[in-house]
Structures are given as C-alpha cells and as structure tokens.
LONUGU-781830 format. One record per residue (C-alpha): residue number from 0; x, y, z. Coordinates in pm, whole numbers, plus 50000, padded with zeros to 5 digits. Layout:
<rs>
+-----+-------+-------+-------+
:   k :     X :     Y :     Z :
+-----+-------+-------+-------+
: NUM :     X :     Y :     Z :
...
+-----+-------+-------+-------+
</rs>
This chain:
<rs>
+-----+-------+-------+-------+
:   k :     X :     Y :     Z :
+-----+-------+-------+-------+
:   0 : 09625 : 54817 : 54484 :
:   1 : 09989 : 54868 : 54379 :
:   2 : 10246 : 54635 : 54437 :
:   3 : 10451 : 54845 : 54674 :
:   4 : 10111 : 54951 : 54896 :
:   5 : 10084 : 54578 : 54905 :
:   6 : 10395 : 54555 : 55015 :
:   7 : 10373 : 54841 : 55260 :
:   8 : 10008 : 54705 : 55395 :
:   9 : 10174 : 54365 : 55449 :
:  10 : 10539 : 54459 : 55561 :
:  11 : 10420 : 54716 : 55760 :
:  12 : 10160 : 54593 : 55969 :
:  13 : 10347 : 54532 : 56310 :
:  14 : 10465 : 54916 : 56273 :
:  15 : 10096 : 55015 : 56272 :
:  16 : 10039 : 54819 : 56534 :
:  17 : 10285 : 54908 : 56735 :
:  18 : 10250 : 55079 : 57079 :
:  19 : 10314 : 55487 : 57065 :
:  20 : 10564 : 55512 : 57328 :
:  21 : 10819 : 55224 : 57149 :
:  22 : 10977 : 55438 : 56955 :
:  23 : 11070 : 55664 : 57211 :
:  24 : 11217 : 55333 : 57442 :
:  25 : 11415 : 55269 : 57161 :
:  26 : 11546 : 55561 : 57113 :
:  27 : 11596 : 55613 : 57496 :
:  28 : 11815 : 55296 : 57468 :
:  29 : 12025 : 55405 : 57141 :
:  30 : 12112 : 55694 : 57305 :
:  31 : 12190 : 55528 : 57653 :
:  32 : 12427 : 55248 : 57447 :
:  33 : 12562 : 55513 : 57241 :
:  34 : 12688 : 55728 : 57566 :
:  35 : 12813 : 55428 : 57766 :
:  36 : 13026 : 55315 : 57479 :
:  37 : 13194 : 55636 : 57443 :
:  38 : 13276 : 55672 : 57859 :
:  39 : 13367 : 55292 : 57838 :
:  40 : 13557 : 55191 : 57540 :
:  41 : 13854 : 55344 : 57380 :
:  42 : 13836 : 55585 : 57133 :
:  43 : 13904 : 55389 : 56830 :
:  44 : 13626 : 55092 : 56932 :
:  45 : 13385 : 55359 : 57018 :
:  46 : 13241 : 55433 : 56672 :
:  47 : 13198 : 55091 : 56612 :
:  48 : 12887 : 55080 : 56924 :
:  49 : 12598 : 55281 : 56690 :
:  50 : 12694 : 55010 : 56397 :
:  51 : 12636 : 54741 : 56641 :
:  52 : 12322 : 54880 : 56771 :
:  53 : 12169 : 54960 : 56461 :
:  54 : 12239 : 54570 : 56346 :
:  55 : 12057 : 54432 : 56656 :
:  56 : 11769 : 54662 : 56555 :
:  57 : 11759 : 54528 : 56198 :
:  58 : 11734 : 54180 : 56368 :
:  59 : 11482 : 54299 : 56598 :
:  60 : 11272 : 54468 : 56380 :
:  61 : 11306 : 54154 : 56099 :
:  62 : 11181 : 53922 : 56436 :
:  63 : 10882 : 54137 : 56486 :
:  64 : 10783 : 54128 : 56145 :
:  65 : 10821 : 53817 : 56118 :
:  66 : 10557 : 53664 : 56362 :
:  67 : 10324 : 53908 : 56245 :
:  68 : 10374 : 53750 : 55931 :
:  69 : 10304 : 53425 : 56090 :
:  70 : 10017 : 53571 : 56241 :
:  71 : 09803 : 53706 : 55924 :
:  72 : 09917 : 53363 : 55786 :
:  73 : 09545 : 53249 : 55907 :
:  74 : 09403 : 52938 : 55771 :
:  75 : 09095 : 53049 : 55642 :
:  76 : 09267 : 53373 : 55490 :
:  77 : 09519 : 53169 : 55305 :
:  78 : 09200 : 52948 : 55170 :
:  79 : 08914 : 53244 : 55094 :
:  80 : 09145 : 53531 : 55001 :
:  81 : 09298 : 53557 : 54658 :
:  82 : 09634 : 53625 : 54689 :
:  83 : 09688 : 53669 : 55013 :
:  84 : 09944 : 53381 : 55056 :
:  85 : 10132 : 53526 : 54735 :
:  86 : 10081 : 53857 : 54910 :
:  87 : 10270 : 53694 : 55253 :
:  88 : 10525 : 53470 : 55075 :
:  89 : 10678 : 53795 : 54798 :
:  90 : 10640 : 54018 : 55130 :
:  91 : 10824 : 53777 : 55338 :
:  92 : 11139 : 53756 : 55058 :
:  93 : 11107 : 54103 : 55031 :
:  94 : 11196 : 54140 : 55440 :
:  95 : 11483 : 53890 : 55425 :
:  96 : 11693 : 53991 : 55125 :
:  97 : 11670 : 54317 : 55306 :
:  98 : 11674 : 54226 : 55610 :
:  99 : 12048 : 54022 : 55479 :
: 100 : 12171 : 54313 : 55268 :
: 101 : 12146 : 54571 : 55541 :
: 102 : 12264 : 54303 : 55804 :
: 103 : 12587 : 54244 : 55549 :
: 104 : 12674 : 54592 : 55547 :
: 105 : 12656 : 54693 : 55899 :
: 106 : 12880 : 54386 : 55989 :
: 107 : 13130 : 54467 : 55660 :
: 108 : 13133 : 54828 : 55796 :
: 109 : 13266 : 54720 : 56131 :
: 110 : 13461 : 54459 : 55996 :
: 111 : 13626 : 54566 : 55651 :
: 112 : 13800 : 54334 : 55477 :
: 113 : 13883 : 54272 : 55132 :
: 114 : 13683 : 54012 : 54918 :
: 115 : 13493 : 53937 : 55257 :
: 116 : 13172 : 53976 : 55188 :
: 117 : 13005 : 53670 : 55032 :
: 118 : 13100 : 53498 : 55324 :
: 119 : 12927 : 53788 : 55537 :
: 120 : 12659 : 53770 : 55337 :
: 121 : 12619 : 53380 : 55341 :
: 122 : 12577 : 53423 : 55729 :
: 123 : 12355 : 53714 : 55734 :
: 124 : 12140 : 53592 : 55495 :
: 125 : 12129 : 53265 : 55722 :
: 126 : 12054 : 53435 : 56068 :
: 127 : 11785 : 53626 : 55877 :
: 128 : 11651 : 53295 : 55735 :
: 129 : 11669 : 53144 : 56094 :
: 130 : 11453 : 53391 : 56229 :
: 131 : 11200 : 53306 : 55995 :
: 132 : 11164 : 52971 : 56029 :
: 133 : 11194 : 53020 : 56415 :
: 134 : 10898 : 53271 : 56484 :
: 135 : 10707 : 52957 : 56308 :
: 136 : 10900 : 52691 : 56523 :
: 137 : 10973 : 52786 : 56873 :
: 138 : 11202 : 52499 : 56896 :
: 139 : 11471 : 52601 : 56650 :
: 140 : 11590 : 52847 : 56938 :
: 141 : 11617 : 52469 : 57178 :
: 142 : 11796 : 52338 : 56871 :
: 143 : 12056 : 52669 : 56841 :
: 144 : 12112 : 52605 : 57215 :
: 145 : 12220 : 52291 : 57208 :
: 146 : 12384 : 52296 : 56911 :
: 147 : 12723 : 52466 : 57011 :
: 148 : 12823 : 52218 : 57278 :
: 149 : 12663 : 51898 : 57056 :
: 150 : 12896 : 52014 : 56739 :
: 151 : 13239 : 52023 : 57034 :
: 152 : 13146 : 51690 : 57160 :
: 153 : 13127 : 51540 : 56806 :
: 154 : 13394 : 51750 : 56655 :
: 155 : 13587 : 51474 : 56491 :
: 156 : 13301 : 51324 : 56326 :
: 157 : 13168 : 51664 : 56216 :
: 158 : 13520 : 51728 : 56109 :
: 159 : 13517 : 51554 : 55757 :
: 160 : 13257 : 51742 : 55672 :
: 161 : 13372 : 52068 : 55779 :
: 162 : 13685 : 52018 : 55529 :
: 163 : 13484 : 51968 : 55261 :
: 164 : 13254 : 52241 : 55298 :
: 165 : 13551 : 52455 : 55306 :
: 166 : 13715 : 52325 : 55012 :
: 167 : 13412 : 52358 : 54794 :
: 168 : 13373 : 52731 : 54971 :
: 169 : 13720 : 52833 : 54865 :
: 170 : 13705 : 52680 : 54515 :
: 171 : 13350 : 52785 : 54409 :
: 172 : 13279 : 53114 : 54618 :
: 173 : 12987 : 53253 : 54431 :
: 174 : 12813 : 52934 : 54256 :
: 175 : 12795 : 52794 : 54640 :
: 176 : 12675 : 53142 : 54763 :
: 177 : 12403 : 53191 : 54476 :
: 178 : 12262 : 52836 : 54534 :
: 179 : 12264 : 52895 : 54915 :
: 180 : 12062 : 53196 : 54883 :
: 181 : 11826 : 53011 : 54612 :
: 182 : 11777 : 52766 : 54825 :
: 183 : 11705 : 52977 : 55127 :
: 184 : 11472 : 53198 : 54933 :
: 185 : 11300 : 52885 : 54830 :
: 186 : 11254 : 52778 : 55192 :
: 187 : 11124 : 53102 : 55325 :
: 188 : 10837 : 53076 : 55067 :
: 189 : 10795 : 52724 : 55252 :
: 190 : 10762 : 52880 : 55608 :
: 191 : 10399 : 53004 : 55507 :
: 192 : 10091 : 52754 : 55559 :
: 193 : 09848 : 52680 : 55252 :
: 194 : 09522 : 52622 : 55485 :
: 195 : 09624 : 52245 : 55515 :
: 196 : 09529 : 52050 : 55815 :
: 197 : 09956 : 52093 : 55932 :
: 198 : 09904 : 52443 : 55911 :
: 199 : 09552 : 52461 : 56097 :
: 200 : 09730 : 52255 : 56359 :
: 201 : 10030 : 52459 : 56403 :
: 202 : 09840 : 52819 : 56326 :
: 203 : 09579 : 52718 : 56661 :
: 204 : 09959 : 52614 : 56913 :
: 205 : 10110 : 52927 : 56794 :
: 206 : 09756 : 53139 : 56888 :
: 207 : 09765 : 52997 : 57194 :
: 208 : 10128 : 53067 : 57301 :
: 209 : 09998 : 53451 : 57174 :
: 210 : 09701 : 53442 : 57415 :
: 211 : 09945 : 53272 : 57709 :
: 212 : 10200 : 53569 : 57633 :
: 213 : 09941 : 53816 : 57601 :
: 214 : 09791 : 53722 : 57942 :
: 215 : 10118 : 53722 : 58132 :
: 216 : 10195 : 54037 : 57948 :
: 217 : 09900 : 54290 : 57980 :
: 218 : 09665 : 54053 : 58265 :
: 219 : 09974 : 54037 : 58439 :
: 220 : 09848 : 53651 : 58552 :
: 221 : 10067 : 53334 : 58470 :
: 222 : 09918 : 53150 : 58238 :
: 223 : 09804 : 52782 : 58307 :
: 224 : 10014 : 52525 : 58149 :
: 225 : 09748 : 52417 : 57931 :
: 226 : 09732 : 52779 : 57775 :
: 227 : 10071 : 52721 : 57625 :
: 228 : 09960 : 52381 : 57443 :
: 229 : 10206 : 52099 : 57292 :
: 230 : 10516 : 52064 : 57440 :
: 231 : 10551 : 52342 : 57641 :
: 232 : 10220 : 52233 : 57829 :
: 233 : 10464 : 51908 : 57907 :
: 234 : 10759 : 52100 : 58017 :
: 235 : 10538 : 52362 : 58216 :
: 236 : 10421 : 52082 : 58462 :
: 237 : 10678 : 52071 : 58689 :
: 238 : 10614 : 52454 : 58783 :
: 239 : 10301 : 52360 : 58829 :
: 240 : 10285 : 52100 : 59074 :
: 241 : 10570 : 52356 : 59213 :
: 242 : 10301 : 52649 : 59266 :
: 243 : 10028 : 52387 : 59328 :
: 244 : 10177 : 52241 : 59644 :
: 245 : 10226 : 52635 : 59812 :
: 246 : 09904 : 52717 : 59727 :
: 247 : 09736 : 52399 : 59904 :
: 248 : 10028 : 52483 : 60185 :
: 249 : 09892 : 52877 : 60209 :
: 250 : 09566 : 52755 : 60225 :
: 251 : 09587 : 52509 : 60496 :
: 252 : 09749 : 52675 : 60713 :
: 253 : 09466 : 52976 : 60661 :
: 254 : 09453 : 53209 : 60957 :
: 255 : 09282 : 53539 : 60944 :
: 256 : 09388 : 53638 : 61318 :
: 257 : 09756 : 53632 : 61157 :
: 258 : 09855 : 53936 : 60867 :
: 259 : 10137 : 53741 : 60774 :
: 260 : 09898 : 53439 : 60635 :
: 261 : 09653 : 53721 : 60491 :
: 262 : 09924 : 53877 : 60333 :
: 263 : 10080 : 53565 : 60195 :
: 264 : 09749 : 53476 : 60034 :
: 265 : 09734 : 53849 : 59939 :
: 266 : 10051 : 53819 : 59730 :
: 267 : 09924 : 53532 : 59525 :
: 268 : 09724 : 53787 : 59342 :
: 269 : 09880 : 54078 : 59380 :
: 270 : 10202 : 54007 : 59252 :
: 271 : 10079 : 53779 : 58953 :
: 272 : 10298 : 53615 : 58741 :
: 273 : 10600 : 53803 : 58929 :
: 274 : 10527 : 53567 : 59252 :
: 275 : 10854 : 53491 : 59443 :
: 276 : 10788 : 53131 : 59387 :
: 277 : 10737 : 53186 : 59016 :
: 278 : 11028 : 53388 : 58975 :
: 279 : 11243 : 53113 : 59154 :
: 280 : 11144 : 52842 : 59004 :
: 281 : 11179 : 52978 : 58674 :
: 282 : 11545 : 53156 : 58759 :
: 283 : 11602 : 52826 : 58877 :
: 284 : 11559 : 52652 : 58614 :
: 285 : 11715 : 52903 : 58325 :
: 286 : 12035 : 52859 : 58628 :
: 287 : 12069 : 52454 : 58531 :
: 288 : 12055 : 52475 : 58195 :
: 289 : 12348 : 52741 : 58213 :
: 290 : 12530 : 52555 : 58448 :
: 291 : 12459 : 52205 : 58223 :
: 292 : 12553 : 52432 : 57913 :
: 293 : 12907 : 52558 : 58078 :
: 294 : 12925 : 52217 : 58175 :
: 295 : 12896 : 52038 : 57805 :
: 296 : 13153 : 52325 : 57677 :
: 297 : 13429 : 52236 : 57926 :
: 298 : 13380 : 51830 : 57869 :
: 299 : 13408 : 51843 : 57459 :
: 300 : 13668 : 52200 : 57433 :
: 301 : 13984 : 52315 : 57574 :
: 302 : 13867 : 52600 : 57731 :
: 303 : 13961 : 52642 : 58055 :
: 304 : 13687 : 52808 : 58317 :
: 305 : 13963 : 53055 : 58478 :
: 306 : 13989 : 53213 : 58115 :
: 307 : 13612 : 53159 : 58033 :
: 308 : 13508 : 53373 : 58340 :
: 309 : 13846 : 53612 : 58347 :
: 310 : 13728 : 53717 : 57979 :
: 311 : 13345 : 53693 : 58034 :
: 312 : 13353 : 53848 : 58383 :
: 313 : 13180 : 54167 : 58273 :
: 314 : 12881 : 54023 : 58022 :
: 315 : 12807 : 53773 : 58281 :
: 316 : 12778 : 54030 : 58568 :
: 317 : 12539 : 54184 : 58358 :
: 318 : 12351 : 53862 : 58277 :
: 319 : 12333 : 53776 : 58661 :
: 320 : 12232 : 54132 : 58765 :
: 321 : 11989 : 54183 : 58478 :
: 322 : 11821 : 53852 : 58596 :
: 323 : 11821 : 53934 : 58969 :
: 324 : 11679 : 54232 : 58980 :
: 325 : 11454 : 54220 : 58698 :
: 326 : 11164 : 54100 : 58961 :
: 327 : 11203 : 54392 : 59173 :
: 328 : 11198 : 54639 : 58892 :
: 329 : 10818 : 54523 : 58793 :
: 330 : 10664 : 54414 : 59109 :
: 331 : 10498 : 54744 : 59103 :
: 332 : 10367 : 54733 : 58775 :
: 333 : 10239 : 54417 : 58827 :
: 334 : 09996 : 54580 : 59078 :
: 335 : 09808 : 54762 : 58793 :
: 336 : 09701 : 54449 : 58577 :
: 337 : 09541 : 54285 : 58928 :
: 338 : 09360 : 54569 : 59028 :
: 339 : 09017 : 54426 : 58885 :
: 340 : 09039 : 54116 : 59226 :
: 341 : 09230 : 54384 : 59449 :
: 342 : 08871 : 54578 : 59540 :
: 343 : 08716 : 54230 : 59619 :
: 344 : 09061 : 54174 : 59817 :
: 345 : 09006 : 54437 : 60061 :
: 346 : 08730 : 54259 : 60175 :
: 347 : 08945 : 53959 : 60318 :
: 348 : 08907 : 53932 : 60663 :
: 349 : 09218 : 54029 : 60873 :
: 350 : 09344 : 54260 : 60549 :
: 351 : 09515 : 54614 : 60628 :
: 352 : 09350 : 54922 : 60587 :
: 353 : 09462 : 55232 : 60478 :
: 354 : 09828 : 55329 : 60607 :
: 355 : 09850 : 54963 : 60714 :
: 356 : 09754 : 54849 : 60367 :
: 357 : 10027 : 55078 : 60197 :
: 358 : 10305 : 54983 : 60445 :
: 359 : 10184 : 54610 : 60386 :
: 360 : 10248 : 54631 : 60002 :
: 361 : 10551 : 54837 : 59987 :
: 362 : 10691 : 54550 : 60291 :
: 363 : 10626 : 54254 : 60023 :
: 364 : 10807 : 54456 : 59744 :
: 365 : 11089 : 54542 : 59958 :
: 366 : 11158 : 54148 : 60108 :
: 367 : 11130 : 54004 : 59724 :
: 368 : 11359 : 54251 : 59575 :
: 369 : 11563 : 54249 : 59963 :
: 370 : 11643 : 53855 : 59891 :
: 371 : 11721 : 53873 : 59529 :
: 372 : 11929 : 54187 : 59584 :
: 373 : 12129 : 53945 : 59862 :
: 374 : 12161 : 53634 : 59657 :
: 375 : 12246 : 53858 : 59273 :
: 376 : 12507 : 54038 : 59545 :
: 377 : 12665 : 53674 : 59649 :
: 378 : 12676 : 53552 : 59319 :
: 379 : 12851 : 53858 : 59170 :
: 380 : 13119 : 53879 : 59451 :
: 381 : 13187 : 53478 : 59396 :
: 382 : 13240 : 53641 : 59016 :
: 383 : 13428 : 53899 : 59126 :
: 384 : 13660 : 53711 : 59370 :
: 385 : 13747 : 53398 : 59094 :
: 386 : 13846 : 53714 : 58856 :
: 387 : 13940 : 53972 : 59034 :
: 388 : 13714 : 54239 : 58871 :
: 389 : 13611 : 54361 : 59238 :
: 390 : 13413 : 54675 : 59041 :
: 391 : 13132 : 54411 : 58950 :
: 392 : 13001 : 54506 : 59314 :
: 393 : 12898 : 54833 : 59180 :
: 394 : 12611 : 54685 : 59023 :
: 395 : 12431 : 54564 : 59287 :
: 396 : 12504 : 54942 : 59481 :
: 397 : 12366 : 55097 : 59171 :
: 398 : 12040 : 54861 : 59216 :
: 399 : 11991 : 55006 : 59609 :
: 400 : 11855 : 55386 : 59547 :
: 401 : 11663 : 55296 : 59258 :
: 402 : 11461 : 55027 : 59382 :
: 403 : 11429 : 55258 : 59724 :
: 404 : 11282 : 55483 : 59490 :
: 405 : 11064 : 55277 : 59278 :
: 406 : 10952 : 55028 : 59531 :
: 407 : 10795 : 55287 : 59712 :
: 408 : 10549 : 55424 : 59445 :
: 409 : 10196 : 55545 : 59603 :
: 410 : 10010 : 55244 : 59435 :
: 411 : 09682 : 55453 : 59453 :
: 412 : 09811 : 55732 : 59199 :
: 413 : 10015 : 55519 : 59004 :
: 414 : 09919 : 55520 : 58620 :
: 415 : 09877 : 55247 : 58318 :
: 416 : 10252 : 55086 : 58246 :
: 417 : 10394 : 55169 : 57955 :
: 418 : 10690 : 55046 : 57754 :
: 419 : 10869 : 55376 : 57827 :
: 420 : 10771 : 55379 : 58207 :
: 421 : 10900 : 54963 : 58247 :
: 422 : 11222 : 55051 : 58096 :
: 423 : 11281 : 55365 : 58322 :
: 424 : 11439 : 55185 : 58613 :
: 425 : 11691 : 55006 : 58457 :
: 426 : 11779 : 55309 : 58236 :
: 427 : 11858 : 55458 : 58588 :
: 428 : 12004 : 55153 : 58705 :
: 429 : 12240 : 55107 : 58448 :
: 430 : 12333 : 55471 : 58465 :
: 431 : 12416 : 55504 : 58776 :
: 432 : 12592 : 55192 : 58771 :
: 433 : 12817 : 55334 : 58510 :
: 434 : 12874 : 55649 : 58706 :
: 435 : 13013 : 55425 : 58950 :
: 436 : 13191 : 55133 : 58743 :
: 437 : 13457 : 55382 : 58537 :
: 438 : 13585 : 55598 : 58875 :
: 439 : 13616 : 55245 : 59040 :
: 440 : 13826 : 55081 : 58733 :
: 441 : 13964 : 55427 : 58562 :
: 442 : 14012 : 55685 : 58859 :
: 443 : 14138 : 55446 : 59129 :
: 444 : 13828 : 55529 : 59366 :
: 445 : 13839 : 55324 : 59629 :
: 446 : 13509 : 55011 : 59601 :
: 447 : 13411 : 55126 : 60012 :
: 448 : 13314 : 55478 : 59917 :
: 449 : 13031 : 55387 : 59697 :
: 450 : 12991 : 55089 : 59893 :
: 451 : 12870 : 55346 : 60241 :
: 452 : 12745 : 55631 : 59998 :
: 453 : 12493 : 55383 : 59782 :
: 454 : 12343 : 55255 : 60065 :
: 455 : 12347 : 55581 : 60282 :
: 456 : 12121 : 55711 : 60007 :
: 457 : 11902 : 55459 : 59949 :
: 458 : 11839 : 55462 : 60313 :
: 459 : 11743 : 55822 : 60308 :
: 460 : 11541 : 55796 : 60013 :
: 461 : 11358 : 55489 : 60178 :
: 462 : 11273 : 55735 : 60474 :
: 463 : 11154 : 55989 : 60260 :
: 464 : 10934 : 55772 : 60050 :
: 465 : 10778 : 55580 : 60337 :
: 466 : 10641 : 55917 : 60491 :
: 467 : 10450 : 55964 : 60203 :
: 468 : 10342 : 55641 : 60142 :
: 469 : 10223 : 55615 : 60500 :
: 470 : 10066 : 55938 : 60445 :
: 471 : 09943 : 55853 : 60121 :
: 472 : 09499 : 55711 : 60035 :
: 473 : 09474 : 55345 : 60102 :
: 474 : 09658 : 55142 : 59776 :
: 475 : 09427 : 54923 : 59693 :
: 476 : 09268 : 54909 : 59405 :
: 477 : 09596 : 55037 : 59257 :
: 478 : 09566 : 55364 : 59021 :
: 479 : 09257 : 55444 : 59186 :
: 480 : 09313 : 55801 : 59187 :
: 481 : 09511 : 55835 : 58845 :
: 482 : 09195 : 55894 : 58640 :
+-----+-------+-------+-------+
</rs>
C-alpha cells in the first residue's frame, strides 16, 4: 500500500463512517449562517461570516478525526500489527500541521496584518494540538474552563512570567516558533498508546464513555453512572440518587385507578434520557457552574456585569434559548429509540388507548416544553430588562409555532431520526426568529405585534394538529406504520 492510501485509509476513516445525511446538515447550516449574516451584519463584516464558518468546520472536522484516531489506537492493534502505530502517529501529524496551516489562513484572511502570522500560527497550531490531546483526556476541556478565571485571580504572580515570554517572543520570533511547533509535533506522536498497561487502562474508560454516549445517543436511555467509568462515574452520583429518589417516589405512590400516576410512570420510559427530571438536573447544574464562572471573573477582573451583559446580551440569549428549548425540540424523537418497551407498555393497567393514548403523549410533550418555554421566557426578559435589548423576546415567540408544529407529530407514522430531521426544528426556529429579530431592531416594528401574531398562530396550528392526532391510529409503539 502507498503511503498516501495509507494516509487516506487512516485519515479518512471517520468520513467513511460517517452518516449519509451529515453532509447535507452541514450544508443546511452553512447556508443558514451564511444568510443570517448577510440580513444581520453590515455590509463590510458580512464577508467575513463564510471565513468564520469554514474555520469552525476545520476544527470540527480535526475533533472528529481525532477520536477516531484514538479509537483505532486499540491495544492489541498497536501490539500485533506492524506499523499500525507508525501508521496512527505520521497520520495524526499529518492532520495537525494541516489542520494549523488551514486554521492560520482562515484567521490571517479575516484578520490581515503585516508580519502577523507566526504568532497566528503559534496559536493555531496550539488549539489544533489541544484538541488532540483532549479527545484522549476529557479533562483538558475542565482544565480550559477553569483556566481563564484561575490565570485573573493570580494575575500578578503569572505576571513575571508573562513579560518574559513576551520579551523572548519579540526578540527571537521564529527560533521560539520553530521549537514550539517541534515540540508540539513531538507531543502529538506522544498522544498515541504503545499497548502498555496505561494505555489498556485508558483505551477500556474511553470505550466505555463511547458505549455510554452511544446508548444515550441511538438507545435514547441515560446511561447508568457506572457506564461512564472513572471520574465521571463519581461526579454522575449525585444525578443519580436525584432520579433514584422520584423513581422510588413514582412507585410508591403507584395507582392504576389514576392516569396521571400511569402516565408519570409512562414517561420514565418514554421520554428516556430527555426526562424532565434529567433535563433539570443537568440544566441545573451546567446553570452553577456559569453562575460560579461569572462569579470568579468579576472577583479577580475589572469587568463590570452592566458591560459584560450590555455587550453579551445577544450570544447569551442564544445560549439560554438554545438550552431551554433544546428538550422540547427532541422529546419526539426520543419516542422512536423506546419503542422496543412501548408495546409491552400498552399493557399497563389504567394506560390510554387509542385517541386517549395520542392525546396522552402529545399532553406530556406539550407541559415539558410548556414549563421550559415559561422559565427560558423569564430568564430572557430579566436579560432583556438589565440591557435593554427588549427584541431578545422574539426568541421565545419564534419557539411557539414550531414546537405547536413539531410536538404534535402522529407518533405512529413517524420515521427513524436522522441528523437532517433533528436539526430541522431549530433551522425553523432560528429562522423565524430572525424574520422577527431585524423588523423589531431595524424597521421599528412594534415587540406586541409579534408578541399576539406568534402565539395566535401557534394556537391555530395546535388546533389543527390535535384533530389529526386525535384522529390519528393509536401511537404506541411509535413508527408503527412508517414501514
């Protein structure tokens, strides 16, 4: 075999794996980026959006090929195959001098300067070196975290250092560049295991965070905290004694004669890993470490919070919406991967039948996404009212028609989710949340006329859709007509 089919067999591998509609949600996303950018930003920004979007798939694509790499770094293959860890290691430099010169020149073509671009590609070269090491060690992305606020609480002592790094920098550009990038080639050989007991250890965690991720990915089950192995197992367990104390609560208080107790214990499987109580523990949780995060950067910086949310009003609407409503958007797929327990779930005494059934389901869809559509709502108004960028609200009235829409799927003709089908509703969302966003902040529309029209439609659409669904064969076992 030649060195560049080697190359193209090892390199390659995660493209021939890849599922056949991801292309197409990619480019269903360039475009959508693309478009946005030129409604929203001014004319001389707007060509820099396709650069931008075309770096973050460089990084993307270098992430994915990166734990495959991890991944056909097997023990045994590294000890019985000749080659192969040569094979992995030349591959793997191969991906991230690549992966820094293309990086390098996407960021130098957005941001030209002269005699720039050893420092560009010093940092490129680094992020595409991090992302190496950190599809091997989960915890580096912990460690990036934390290290912002950590390096403004000990500025002064990190300060020193910072002034000498500098100095040597601007005295001895290129020796300090070339031995950076020896050095970081030499390390990303190092990231590959040589079928010692270390690696047979860490090659068995990292299959079982795959089969944890796979489960809660395709299964559509959480996995148990033991899946996930190490330290994650550790952090895992208070969600678990979380979800362990409502289960023993559902099942005491067991009553057949009542459909709201059947259809709580329903839930537990039919909604998965996308379980209310899940969903809030976990948004709960990712919600404190912001919050301790915000908190860390205000103690050690001068930054003000009026000026921290005045400036990142917008991204963190978008972060706070994207979060809220991210449940509602896949409860329904999550019917799908339970389907196999949903035929012996009929058969709980007290469950709905046919019209009932389908009103029953679409009812638990609608409350989950109803209460995190009220809670995303309150947090972006307290957003919008310390900033005063009122047209924020148009993201939770963009939310209203398509879940009415998509909540209200016949579960018995639905299909198998794909990539393309899961990122359909927020490509809708998003949409129509930029229809509404630039006449609100460009056109002087008034926020109350999409604030009665929004929910006007999604009302109407709602009556629409429950007709048929009442109308529609019995949901359960979902997709049971679809083949």
């Amino acid at each position: 075999m030649s060195t560049a089919a080697q190359f193209s067999q090892t390199l390659l591998a995660v493209w021939r794996q890849r599922h056949l509609a991801s292309p197409w949600v990619v480019a269903a996303l360039l475009a959508l980026a693309v478009v946005a950018g030129l409604i929203w930003l001014p004319l001389k920004a707007a060509w820099l959006l396709p650069a931008a979007i075309l770096l973050v798939i460089v990084h993307g694509a270098w992430m994915a090929v990166c734990a495959n790499l991890q991944e056909q770094n097997h023990p045994y293959a590294a000890h019985c195959v000749p080659g192969q860890l040569r094979a992995l290691r030349q591959a793997a430099l191969l991906g991230w001098a690549l992966c820094s010169v293309l990086s390098t020149g996407l960021v130098w073509f957005m941001l030209p300067a002269s005699g720039f671009w050893p420092f560009l590609l010093l940092i490129n070269s680094l992020v595409a070196f991090f992302l190496l090491w950190a599809s091997r060690t989960w915890w580096l992305w912990l460690l990036l975290a934390l290290l912002w606020p950590v390096t403004g609480a000990f500025s002064g002592l990190f300060a020193p250092v910072w002034q000498a790094l500098t100095a040597l920098w601007a005295s001895h550009t290129l020796g300090v560049l070339a031995l950076s990038l020896l050095a970081q080639a030499w390390l990303v050989t190092r990231a590959f295991g040589n079928a010692s007991a270390g690696h047979q250890a860490s090659y068995a965690r990292r299959t079982l965070m795959r089969r944890a991720m796979t489960q809660m990915q395709f299964e559509g089950m959480p996995a148990s905290a033991a899946a996930w192995g190490g330290p994650l197992e550790r952090l895992a367990q208070p969600f678990v004694t979380a979800t362990s104390a409502w289960l023993r609560h559902v099942l005491a208080g067991a009553d057949n004669a009542r459909p709201r107790s059947v259809m709580a214990r329903a839930e537990i499987v039919l909604h998965g890993n996308q379980h209310w109580l899940l969903l809030l523990v976990s948004l709960g949780a990712v919600a404190l470490m912001v919050l301790i995060a915000f908190a860390l950067v205000l103690a050690t910086t001068d930054i003000s919070l009026a000026l921290m949310l005045s400036n990142g009003a917008f991204g963190i609407g978008i972060g706070i919406a994207s979060a809220g409503f991210s449940a509602g958007f896949t409860l329904t797929n999550t019917l799908w991967h339970s389907r196999r327990e949903q035929a012996l779930l009929r058969l709980l005494p007290g469950m709905p039948q046919g019209r009932l059934l389908n009103q029953a389901v679409a009812r638990l869809q609608l409350r989950d996404f109803g209460v995190a559509w009220a809670l995303t709502t309150l947090a972006l108004l307290a957003l919008a009212d310390q900033t005063g960028h009122f047209q924020l609200l148009c993201l939770p009235l963009a939310a209203l028609p398509v879940a009415a829409l998509y909540l209200t799927r016949r579960p018995a003709l639905m299909r198998a989710p794909t990539p393309l089908g899961a990122v359909l509703p927020w490509l809708a969302f998003f949409l129509l949340a930029g229809l509404l966003y630039v006449p609100v902040r460009d056109l002087g529309m008034p926020l109350w006329l999409p604030g009665l029209a929004m929910p006007a439609l999604a009302a109407a659409l709602l009556a629409w859709r429950w007709r048929r669904l009442s109308a529609a064969p019995t949901a359960l076992p979902a997709g049971w007509l679809s083949a």
